[in-house]
Backbone bond lengths (Angstrom), bond angles and torsions (degrees), N, CA, C in turn:
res aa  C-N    CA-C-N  psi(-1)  N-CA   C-N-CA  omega(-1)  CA-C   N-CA-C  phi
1 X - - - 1.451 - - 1.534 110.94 -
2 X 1.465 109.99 -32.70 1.610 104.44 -172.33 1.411 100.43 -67.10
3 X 1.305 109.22 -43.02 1.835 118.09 -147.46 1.483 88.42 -71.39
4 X 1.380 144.83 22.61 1.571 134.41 -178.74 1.250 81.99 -126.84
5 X 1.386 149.22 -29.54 1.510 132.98 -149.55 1.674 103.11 -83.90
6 X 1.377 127.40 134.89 1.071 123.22 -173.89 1.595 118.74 -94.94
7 X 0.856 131.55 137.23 1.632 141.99 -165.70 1.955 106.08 -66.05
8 X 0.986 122.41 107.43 1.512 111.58 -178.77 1.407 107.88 -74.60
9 X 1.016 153.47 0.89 1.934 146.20 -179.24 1.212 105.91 -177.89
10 X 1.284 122.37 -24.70 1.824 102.75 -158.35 1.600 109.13 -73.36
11 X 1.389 147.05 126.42 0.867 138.43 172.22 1.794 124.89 -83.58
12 X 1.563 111.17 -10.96 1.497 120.14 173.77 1.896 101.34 -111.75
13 X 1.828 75.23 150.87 1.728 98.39 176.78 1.060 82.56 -159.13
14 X 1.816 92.08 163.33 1.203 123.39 147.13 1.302 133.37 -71.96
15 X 1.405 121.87 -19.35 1.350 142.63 -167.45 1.654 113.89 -71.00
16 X 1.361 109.17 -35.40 1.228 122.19 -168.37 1.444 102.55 -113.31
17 X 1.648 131.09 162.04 1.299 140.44 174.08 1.478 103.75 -92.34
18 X 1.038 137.74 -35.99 1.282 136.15 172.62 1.853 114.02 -80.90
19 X 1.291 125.05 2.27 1.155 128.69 178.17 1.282 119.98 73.68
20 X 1.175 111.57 20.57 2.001 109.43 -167.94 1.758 83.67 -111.91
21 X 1.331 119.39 136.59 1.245 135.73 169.02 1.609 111.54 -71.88
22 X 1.543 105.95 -48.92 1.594 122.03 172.87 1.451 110.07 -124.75
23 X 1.421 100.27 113.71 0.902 133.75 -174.25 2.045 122.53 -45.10
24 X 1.057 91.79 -38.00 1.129 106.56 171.53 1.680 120.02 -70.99
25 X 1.066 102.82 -22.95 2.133 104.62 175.13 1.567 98.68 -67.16
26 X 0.865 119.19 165.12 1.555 144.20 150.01 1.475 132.30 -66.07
27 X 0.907 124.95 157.66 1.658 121.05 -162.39 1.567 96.69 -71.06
28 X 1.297 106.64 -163.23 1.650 114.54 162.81 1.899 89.60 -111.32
29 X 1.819 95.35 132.92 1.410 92.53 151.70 1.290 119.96 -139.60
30 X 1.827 117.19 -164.99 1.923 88.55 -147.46 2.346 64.42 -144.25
31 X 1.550 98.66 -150.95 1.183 88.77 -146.58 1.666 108.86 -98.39
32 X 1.328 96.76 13.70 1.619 127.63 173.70 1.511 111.35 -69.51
33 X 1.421 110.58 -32.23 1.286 110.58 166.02 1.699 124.95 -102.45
34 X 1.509 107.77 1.56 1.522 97.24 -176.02 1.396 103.93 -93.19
35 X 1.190 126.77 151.81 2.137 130.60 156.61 1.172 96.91 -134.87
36 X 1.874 112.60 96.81 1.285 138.21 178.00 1.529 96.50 -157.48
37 X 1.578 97.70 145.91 1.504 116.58 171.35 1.630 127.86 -41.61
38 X 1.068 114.63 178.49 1.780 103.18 166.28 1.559 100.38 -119.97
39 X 1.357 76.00 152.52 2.025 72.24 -172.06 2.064 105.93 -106.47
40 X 1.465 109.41 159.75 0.832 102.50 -172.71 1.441 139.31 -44.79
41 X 1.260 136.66 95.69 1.601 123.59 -173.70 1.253 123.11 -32.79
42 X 1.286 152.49 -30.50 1.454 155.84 159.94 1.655 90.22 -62.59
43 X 0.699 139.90 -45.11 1.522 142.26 178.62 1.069 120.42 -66.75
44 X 1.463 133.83 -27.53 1.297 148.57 164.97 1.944 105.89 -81.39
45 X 1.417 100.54 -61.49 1.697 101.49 175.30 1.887 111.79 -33.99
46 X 1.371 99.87 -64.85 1.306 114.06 163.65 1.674 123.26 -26.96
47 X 1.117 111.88 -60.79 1.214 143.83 -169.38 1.541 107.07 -44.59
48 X 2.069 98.25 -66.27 1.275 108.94 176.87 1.262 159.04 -63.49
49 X 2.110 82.30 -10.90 1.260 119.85 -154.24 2.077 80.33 -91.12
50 X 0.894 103.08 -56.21 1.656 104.12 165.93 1.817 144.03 -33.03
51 X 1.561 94.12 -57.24 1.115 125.50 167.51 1.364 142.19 -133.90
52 X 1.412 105.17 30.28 1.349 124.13 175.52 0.993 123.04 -87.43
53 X 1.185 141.27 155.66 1.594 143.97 -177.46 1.948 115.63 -137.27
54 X 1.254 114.15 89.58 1.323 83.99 145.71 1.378 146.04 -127.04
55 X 0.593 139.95 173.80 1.675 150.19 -143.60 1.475 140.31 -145.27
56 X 0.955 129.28 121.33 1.881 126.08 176.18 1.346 102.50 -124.41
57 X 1.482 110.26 136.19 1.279 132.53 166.03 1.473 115.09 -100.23
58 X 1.336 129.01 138.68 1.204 122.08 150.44 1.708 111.28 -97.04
59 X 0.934 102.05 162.58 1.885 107.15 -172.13 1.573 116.35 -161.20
60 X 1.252 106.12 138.74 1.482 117.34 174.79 1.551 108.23 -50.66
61 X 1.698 120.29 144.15 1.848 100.19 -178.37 1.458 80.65 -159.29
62 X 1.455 129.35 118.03 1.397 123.90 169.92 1.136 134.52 -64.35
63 X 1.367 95.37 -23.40 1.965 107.00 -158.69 1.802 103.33 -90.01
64 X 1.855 116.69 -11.54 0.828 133.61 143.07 1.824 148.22 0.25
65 X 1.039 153.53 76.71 1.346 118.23 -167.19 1.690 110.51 -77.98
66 X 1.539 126.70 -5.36 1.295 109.25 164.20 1.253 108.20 -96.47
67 X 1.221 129.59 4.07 1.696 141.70 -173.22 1.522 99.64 72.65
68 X 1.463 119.97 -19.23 1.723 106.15 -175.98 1.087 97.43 -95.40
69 X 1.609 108.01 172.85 1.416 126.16 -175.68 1.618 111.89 -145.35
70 X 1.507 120.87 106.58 1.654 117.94 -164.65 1.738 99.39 -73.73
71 X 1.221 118.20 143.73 1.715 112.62 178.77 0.749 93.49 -135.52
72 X 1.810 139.38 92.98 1.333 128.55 141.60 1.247 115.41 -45.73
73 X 1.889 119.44 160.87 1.294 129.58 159.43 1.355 117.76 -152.06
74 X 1.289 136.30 155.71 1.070 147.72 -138.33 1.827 93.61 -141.51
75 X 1.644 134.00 103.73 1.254 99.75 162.13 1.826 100.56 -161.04
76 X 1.368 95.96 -169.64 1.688 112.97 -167.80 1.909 103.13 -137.92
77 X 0.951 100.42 122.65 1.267 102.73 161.54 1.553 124.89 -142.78
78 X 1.658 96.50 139.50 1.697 84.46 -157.90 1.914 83.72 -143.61
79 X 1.121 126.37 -169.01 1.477 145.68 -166.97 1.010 108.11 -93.67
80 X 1.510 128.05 118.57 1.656 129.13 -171.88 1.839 117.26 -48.91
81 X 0.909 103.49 -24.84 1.698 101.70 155.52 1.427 115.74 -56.76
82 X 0.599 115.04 -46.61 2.050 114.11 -170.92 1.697 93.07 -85.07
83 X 1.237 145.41 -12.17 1.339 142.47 162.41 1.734 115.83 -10.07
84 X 1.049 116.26 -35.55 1.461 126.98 -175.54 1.668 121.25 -76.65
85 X 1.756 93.62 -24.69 1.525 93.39 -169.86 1.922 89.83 -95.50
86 X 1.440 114.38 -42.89 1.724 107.05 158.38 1.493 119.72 -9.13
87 X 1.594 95.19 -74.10 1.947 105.32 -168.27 1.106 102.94 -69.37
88 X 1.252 127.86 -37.10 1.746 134.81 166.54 1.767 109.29 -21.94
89 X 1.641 88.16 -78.93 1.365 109.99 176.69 1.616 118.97 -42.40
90 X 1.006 119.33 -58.07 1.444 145.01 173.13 1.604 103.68 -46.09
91 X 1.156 132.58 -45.63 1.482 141.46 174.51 1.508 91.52 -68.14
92 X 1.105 127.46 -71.02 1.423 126.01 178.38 1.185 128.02 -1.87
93 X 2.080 90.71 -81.56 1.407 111.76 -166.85 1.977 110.73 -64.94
94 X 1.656 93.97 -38.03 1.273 105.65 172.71 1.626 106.41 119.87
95 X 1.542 120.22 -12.92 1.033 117.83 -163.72 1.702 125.17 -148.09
96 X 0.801 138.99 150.88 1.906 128.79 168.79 1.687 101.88 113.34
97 X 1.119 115.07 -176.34 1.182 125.53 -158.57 1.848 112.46 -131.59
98 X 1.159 113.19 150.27 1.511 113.16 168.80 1.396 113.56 -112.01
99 X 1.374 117.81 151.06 1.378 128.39 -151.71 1.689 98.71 -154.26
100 X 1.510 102.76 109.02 1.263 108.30 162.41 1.704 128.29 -68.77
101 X 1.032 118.90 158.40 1.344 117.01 -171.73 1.519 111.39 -152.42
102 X 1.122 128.16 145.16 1.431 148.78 -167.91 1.327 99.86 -107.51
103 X 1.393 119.46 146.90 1.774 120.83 154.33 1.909 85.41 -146.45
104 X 1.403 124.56 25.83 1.329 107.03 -173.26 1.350 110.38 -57.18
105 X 1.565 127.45 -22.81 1.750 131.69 177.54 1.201 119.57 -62.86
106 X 1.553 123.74 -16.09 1.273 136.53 117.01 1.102 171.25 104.01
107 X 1.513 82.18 -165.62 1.585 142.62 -165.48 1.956 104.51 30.78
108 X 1.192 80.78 69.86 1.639 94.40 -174.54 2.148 94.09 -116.71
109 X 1.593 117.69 166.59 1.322 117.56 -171.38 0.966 84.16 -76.03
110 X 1.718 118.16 167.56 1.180 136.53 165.48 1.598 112.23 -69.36
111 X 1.320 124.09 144.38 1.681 135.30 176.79 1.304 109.98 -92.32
112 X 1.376 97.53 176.37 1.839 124.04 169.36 1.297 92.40 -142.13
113 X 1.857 117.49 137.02 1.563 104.26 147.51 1.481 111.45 -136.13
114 X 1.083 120.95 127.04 1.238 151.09 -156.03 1.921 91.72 -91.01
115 X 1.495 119.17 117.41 1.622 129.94 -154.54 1.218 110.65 -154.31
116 X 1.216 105.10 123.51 1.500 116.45 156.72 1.678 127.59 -109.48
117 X 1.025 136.49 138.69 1.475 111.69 -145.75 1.917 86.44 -141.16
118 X 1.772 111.12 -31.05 1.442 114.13 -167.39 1.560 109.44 -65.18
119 X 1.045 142.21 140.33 1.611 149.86 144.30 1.643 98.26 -22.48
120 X 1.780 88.11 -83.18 1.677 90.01 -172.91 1.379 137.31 -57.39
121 X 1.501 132.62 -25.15 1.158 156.56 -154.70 2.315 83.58 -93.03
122 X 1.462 116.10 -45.00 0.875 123.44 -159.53 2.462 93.74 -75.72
123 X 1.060 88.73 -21.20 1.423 89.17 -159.39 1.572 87.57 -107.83
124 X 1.023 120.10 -5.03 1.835 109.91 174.10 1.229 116.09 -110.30
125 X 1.176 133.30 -31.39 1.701 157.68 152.41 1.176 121.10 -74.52
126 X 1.318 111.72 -67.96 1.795 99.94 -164.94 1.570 120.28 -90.74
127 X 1.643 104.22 -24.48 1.859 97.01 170.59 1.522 104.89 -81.26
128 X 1.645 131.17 -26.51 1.307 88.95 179.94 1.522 111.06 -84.73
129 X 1.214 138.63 -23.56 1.675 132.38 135.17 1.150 118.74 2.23
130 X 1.013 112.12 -84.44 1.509 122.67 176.90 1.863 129.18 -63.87
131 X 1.181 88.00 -11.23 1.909 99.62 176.10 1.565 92.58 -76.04
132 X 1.439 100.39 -68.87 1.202 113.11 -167.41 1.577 128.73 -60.27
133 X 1.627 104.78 -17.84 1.898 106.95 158.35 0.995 106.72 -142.09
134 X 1.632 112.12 76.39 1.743 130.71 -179.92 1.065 125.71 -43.41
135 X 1.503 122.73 142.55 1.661 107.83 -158.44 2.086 85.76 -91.74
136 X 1.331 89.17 156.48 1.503 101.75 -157.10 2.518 90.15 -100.97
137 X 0.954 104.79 -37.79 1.534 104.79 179.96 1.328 112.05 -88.78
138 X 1.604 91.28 161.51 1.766 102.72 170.51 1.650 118.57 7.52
139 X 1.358 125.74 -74.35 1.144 160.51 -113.80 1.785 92.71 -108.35
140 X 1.106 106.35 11.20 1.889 120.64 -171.22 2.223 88.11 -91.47
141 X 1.249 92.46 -48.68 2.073 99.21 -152.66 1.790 67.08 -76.50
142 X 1.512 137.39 -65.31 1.540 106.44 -163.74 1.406 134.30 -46.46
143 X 1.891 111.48 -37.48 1.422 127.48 124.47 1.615 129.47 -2.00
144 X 1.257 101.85 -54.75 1.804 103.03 -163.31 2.071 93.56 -86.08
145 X 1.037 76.32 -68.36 1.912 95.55 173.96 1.963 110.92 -24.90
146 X 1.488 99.48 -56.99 1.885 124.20 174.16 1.256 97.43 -40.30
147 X 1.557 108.65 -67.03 1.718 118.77 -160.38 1.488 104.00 -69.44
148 X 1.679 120.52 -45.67 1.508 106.11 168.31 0.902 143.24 -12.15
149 X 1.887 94.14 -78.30 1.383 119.29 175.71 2.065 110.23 -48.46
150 X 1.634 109.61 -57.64 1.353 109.16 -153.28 1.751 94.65 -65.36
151 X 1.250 112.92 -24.65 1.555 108.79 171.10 1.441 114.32 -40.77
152 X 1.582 93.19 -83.00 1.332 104.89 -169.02 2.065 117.03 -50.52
153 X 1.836 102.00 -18.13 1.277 90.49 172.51 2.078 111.82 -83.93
154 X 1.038 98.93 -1.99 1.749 101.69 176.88 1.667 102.09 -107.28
155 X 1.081 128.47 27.82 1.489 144.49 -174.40 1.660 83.90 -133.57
156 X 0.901 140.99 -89.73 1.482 129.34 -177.08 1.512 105.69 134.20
157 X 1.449 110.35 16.78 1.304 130.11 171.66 1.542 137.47 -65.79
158 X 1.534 97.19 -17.74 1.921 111.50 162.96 1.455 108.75 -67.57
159 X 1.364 123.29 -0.74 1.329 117.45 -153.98 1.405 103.86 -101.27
160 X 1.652 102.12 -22.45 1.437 104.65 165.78 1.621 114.82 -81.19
161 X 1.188 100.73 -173.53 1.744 110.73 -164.86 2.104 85.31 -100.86
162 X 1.379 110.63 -47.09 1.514 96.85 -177.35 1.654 106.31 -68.07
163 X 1.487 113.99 -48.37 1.534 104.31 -177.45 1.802 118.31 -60.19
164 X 1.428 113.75 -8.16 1.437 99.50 -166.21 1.639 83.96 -92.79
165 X 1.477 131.31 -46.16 1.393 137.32 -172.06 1.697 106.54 -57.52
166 X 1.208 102.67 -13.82 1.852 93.17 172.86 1.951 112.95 -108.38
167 X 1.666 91.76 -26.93 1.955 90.76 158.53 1.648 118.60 -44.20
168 X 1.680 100.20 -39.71 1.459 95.15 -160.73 1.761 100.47 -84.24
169 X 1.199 91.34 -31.47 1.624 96.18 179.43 1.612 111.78 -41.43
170 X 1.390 105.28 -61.77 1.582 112.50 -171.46 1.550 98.46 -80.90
171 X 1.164 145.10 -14.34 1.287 143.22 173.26 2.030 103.09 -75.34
172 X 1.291 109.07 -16.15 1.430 101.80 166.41 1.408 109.54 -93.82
173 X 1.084 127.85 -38.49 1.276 139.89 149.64 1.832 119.41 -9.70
174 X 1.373 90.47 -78.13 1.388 112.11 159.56 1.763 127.17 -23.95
175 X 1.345 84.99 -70.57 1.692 106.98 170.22 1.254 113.57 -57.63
176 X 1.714 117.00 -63.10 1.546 100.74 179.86 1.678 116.66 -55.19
177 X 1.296 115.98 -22.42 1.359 92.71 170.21 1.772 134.01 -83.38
178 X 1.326 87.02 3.15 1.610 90.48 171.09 1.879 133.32 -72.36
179 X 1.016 102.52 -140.87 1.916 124.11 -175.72 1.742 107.50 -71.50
180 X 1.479 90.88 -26.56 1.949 93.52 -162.57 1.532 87.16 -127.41
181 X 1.454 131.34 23.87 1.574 104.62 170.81 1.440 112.99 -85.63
182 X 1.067 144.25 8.08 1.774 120.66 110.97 1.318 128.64 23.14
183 X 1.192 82.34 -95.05 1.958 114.31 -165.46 1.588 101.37 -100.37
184 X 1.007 110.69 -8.92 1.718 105.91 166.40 1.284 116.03 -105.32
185 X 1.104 132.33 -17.17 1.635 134.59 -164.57 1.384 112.28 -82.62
186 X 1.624 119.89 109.90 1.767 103.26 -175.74 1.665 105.38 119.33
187 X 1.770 106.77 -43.19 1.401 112.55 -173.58 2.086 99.96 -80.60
188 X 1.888 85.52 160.31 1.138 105.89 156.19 1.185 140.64 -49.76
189 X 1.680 156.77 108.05 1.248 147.48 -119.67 1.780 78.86 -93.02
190 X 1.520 111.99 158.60 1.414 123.66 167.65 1.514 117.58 -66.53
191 X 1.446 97.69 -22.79 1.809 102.10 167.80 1.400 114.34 -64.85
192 X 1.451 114.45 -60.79 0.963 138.04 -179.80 1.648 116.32 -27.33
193 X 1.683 106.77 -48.69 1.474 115.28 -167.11 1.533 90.32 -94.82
194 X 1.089 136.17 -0.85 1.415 129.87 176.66 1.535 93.49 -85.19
195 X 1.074 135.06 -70.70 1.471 137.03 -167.34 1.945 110.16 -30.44
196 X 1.500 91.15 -63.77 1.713 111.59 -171.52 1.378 105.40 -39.68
């Protein structure tokens, strides 16, 4: 029964040697494989300010000594038709990876998401990128908050008990300014009620 169920996004497993869970997605590739133009940087700033995402996870991690693990991410996801303006982008910034994605279970078009996932790659590429063609909407203070956090995680500052208690701080921060700060704004962080 499992081996029929189809994978909705994840592109890594264990199951497979090439890391694709479903077989049918595409690898991840980075900018070694694209030969496409760069597109305008005000055009990209623009771009991100639209459809950009960023993000911090906290996560269970054993090998850990606080057992958590902070995961910023940086990303774009758009409809495998527009795939071109992705690698575009990606030449741009200079850095990150594209990642096919499935929702055929469904029956939604197939995706691209365009990701950055490294600390450093994020602090050598995309903040001075982004200093230099500032996102002009809303989505600038989720911006400032992003770079905080990935600072202080390339500062080595989660490692303390005050620096990890102010990651999560601005990592709620983060969230209330997103898609669901609604229903998130005001509440207890999900870390938070895990600890208690």
């Amino acid at each position: 029964m499992l081996n029929n169920m189809q994978e909705v996004s994840r592109v890594r497993s264990t199951m497979k040697a090439d890391g694709r869970l479903n077989p049918k997605l595409f690898l991840p590739f980075g900018k070694e494989q694209i030969q496409r133009e760069k597109l305008n940087p005000h055009y990209v700033g623009g771009f991100i300010d639209g459809e950009g995402s960023f993000s911090v996870s906290i996560g269970k991690h054993k090998t850990l000594r606080r057992g958590y693990e902070v995961r910023p991410e940086f990303k774009i996801k758009l409809r495998k038709d527009d795939q071109e303006i992705l690698e575009r982008l990606l030449i741009t910034i200079g850095i990150g990876r594209i990642y096919d994605c499935s929702y055929d279970r469904y029956g939604w078009y197939p995706h691209v998401k365009y990701k950055i996932t490294s600390i450093w790659d994020m602090k050598e590429h995309l903040f001075p990128f982004l200093d230099a063609y500032p996102l002009q909407a809303k989505k600038a203070k989720s911006y400032a908050l992003f770079k905080e956090i990935v600072l202080m995680l390339c500062e080595k500052k989660h490692l303390s008990d005050a620096g990890f208690e102010r990651i999560v701080e601005l990592r709620d921060e983060l969230r209330a300014l997103g898609k669901k700060a609604k229903t998130y704004y005001g509440k207890v962080s999900e870390f938070d009620k895990k600890i208690e």
